[in-house]
C-alpha positions in Angstrom: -39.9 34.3 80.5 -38.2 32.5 77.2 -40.2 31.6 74.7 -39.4 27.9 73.3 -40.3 26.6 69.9 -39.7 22.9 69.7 -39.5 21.3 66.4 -40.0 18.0 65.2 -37.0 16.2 63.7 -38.5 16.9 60.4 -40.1 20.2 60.8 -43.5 19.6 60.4 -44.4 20.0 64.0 -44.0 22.9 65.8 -45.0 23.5 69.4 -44.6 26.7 71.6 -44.0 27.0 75.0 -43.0 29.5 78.0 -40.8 28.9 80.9 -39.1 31.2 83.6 -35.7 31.7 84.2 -33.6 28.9 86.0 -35.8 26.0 84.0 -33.5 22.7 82.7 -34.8 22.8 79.3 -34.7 18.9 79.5 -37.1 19.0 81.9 -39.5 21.4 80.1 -39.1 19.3 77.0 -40.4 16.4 78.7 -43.0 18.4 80.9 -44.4 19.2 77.7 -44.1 15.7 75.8 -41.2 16.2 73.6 -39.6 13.0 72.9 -35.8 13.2 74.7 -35.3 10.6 77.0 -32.5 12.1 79.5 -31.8 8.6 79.9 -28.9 9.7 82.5 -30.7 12.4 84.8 -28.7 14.8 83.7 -25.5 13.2 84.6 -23.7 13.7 80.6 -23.5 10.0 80.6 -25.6 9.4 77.5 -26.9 11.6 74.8 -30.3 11.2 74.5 -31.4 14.2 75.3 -29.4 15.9 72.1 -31.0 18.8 70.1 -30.2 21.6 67.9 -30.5 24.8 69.2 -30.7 27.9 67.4 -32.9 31.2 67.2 -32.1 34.5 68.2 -31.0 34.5 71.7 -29.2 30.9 71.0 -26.0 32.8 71.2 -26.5 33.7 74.9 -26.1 30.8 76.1 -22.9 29.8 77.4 -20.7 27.5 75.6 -20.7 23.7 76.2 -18.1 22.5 78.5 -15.5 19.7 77.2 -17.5 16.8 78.8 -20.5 18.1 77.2 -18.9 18.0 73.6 -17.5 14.5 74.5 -20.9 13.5 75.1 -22.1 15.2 71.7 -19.8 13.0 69.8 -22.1 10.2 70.5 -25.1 11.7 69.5 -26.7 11.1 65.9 -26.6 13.7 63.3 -24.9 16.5 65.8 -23.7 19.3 64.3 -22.5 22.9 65.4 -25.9 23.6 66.9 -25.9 20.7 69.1 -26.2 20.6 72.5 -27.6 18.3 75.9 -31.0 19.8 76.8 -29.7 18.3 80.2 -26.9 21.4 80.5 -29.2 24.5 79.3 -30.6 26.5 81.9 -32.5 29.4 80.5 -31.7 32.4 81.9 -33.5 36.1 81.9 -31.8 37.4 78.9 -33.3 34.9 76.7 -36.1 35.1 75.4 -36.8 32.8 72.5 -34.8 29.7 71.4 -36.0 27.3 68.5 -35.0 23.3 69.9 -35.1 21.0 67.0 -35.1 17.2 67.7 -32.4 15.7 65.9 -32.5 13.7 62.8 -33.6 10.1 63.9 -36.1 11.2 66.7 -39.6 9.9 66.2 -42.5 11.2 68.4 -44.2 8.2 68.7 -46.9 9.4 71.0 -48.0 12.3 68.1 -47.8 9.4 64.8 
């Protein structure tokens, strides 16, 4: 199991959550009501599921591909921690990885 910490945009919200090996972390984020749209399925056509990983496993996971970093150039406030929640699969050697939503994301369903 990984351990996920999901952060409001702003820090003041923190919310903790477990999911086996082989979970899209897009879909947990949105199983669990953070607020990434994953307007394109998955399909690295858009950017709105962008976050900002880090944590200490956050190295394990592999790098992002070119069309993933193409996407990331669209996305608001990215920055070398970016990444598409759409492309991470958690894997078996991680176990905990803190997913910020970026600057500009409002939970509207928490205000």
């Amino acid at each position: 199991m990984t351990r996920i910490r999901f952060l409001s945009a702003d820090g003041s919200r923190e919310q903790f959550v477990d999911a086996p090996a082989g979970t899209r972390l897009l879909d947990l984020a949105q199983a669990n009501g953070q607020p990434l749209e994953g307007t394109c399925e998955g399909a690295m056509a858009c950017s709105t599921c962008h976050v900002l990983v880090t944590g200490a496993d956050a190295a394990k996971l592999p790098a992002p591909s070119d069309e993933e970093e193409d996407m990331l150039d669209f996305a608001v406030g990215a920055s070398r921690t970016s990444r598409l929640a759409c492309q991470i699969r958690l894997t078996a050697d991680i176990a905990a990885l803190d997913v910020r939503m970026p600057p500009g994301v409002v939970d509207m369903s928490r205000s």
